[in-house]
C-alpha positions as CSV (number, residue, x, y, z in Angstrom):
1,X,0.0,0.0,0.0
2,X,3.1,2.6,0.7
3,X,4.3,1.6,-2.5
4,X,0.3,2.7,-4.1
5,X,1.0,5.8,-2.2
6,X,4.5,6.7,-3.6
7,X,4.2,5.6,-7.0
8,X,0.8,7.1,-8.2
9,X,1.2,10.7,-7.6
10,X,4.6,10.4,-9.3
11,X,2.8,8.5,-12.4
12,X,0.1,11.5,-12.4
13,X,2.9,13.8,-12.5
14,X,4.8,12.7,-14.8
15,X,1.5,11.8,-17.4
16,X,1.1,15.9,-16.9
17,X,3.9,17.2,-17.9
18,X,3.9,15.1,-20.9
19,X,0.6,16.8,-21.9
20,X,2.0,19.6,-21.2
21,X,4.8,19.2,-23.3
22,X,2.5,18.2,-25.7
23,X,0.3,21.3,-25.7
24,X,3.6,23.3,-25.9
25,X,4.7,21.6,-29.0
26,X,1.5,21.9,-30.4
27,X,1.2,25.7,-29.4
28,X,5.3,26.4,-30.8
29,X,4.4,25.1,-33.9
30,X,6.5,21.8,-33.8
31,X,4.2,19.8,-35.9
32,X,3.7,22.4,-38.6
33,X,4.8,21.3,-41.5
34,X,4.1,23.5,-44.6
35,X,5.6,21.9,-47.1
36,X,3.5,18.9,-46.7
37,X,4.1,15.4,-48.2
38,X,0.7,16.1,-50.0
39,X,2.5,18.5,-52.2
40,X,5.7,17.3,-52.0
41,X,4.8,13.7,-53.6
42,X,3.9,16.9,-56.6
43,X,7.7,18.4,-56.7
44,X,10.0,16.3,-59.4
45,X,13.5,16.2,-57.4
46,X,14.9,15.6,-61.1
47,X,14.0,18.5,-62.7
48,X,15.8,20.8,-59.8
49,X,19.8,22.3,-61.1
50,X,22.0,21.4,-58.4
């Protein structure tokens, strides 16, 4: 039962700041990605001068 009491608050904690993370990604922009693979399946890499 100690063990219950230990473990679970630091499981909670730990689950919250990975949604927090989470949220901040989302808010920062991290999974923005404006160059889609929609439109780059579209872009011929062969065409392109090096």
């Amino acid at each position: 039962m100690n063990g219950v009491l230990i473990l679970l608050p630091i499981a909670l904690g730990l689950g919250l700041i990975g949604l927090g993370a989470f949220f901040w990604a989302m808010r920062s922009g991290q999974f923005d990605d404006p160059e889609g693979a929609a439109s780059r399946i579209l872009i011929d890499d062969e065409d392109q001068p090096e």
